[in-house]
N, C-alpha and C positions, 0 to 999 in steps of 0.2 A: 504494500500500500504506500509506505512512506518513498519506495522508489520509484513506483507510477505517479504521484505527487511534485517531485524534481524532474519528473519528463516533462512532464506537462508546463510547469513551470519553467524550463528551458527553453520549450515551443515556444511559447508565450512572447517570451523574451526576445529570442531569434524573427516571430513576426511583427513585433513593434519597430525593431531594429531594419528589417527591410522597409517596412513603411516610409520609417522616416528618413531611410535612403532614396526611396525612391522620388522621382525629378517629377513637379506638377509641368506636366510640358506646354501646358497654356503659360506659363510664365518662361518657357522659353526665347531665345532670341529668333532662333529660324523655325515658321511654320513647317515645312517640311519636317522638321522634328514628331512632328503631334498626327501623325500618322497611324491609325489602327493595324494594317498591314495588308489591307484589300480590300475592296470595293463594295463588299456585304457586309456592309454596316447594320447594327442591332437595332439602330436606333434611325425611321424613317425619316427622309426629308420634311414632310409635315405630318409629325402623326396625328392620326385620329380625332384626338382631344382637343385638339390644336385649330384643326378643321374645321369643329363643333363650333367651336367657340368662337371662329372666327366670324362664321355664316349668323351664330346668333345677335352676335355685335351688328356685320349688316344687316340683319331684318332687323333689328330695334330702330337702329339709329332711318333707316328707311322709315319706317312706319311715322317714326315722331315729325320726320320732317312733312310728310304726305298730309299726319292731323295739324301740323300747325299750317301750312298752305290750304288745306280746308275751312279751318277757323276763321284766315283773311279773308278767304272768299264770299263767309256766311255774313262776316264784319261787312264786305262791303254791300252785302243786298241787304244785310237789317233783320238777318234769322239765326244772328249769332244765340247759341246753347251754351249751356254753363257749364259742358264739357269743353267749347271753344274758348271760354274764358281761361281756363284752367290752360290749357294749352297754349294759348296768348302770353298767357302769366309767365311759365316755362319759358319761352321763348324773350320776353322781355329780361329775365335772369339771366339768358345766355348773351344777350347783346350789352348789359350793364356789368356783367362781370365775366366776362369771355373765359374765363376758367369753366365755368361751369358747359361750354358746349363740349359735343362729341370728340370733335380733335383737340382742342385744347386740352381734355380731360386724357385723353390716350396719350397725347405729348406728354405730361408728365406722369401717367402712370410707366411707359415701358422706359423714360430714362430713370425714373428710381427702380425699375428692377433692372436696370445697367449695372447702377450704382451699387445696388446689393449684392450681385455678383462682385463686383469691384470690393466691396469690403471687406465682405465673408470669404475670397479667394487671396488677400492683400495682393490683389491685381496692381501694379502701377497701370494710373489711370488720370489725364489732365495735370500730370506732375510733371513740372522740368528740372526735376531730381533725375542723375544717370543712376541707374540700377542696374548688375548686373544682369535681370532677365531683360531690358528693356528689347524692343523689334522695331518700330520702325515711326516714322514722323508721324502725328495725325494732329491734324490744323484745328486750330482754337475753337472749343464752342462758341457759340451764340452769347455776343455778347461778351467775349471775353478777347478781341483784337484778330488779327492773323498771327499773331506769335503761334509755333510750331511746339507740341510735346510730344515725348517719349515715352511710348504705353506698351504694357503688356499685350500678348498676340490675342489671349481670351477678351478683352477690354476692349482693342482695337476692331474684332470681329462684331460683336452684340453694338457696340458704339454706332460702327457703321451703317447695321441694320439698324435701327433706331431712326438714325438720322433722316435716314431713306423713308421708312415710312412715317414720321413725322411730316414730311416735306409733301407726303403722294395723301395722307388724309384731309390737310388742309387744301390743297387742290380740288380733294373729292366734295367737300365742303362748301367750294365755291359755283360747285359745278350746276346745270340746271337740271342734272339728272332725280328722276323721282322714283318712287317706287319699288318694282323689280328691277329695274334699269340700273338705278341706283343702288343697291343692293349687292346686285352681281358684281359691282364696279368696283365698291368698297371690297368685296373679297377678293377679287384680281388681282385689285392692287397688294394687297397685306400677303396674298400668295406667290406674286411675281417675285415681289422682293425676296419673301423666305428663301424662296425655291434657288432664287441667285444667290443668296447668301449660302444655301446650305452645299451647291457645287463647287466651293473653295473648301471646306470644310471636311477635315478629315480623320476627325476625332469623335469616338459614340459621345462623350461626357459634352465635347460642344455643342453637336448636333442637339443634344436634352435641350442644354443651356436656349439655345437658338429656340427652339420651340415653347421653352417653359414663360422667355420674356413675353413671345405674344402672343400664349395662351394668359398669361396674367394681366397683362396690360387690357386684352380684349375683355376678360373676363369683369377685372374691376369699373369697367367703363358700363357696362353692361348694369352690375349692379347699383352703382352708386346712381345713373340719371334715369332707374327705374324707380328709383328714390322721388326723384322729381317731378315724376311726370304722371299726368292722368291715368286711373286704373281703368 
């Protein structure tokens, strides 16, 4: 017993010891490092969950825009209903504090779950500290000049995507698309991008990462202006 006890406890030891040998290769310098080792990855380009959620973000955000272009319409013939009120109402919250519309609220839901990957990985990310895992330039946020940082390869990948579909929602936003039209447009868009991010991408733990941002970012968009809006 008591020498089954010190195997074990050797094992133990022995797999802490390669753990913390081994290299997170998202914090690498060269992507090609972060390679799985073939092309059947476990982990799909957009999975499932990913898909859900993306399609139920566009029919939501579809639908709200369709009742509040309804509402105007009733506004102008004089047969406005106190569901169009309510929806008016919404709509006046999204133009007096712009946080509260669909892309605004997506812009900062997927760049804080950037940022949380960024944390909880201690990614170097928007630092012009040299680190050894640093990889390659990526130009100043929004807001923050053209000076140039040095980010980690994990950081630099979900960043990029971000940035991309922050830029492709507010477009979808201004667009005169409605309904299903609209709809489809908005999931197009948020699947182009994945789809192009995830064809650089050569890692199962990144691929997650890549889908988990805009499964949560669509997700929490989803619940919180459900909050807001007419039942």
């Amino acid at each position: 017993m008591k020498k089954q006890i010190i195997l074990t406890a050797l094992a133990c030891m022995m797999t802490v010891t390669t753990a913390f040998a081994e290299k997170d290769v998202l914090l690498e310098t060269n992507p090609a490092n972060a390679i799985v080792g073939t092309d059947d990855y476990l982990v799909e380009t957009v999975r499932p969950e990913t898909a859900e959620q993306i399609m139920a973000f566009a029919q939501q955000w579809a639908h709200a825009r369709e009742a509040i272009a309804t509402a105007k319409e009733h506004q102008m013939s004089g047969t406005l209903t106190e569901t169009d009120k309510l929806w008016l109402d919404s709509d006046v919250k999204k133009i007096l504090k712009r946080e509260y519309s669909y892309a605004s609220l997506f812009d900062d839901r997927i760049i804080g779950r950037v940022h949380f990957y960024e944390r909880s990985h201690n990614w170097n990310g928007e630092n012009e500290g040299i680190q050894t895992y640093n990889y390659v330039t990526y130009k100043g946020a929004d807001n923050q000049g053209s000076e140039y940082y040095t980010n980690s390869y994990g950081f630099n990948v979900l960043r990029t995507m971000a940035d991309a579909m922050r830029t492709s929602m507010y477009a979808a936003e201004a667009s005169d698309l409605q309904g299903d039209a609209f709809a489809e447009d908005v999931k197009n868009r948020l699947t182009s991008i994945l789809e192009q991010t995830q064809s650089t991408v050569q890692n199962d733990e990144l691929r997650y990462y890549v889908n988990n941002t805009v499964w949560y970012a669509t997700k929490q968009v989803v619940k919180e202006r459900r909050m807001m809006e007419p039942r």
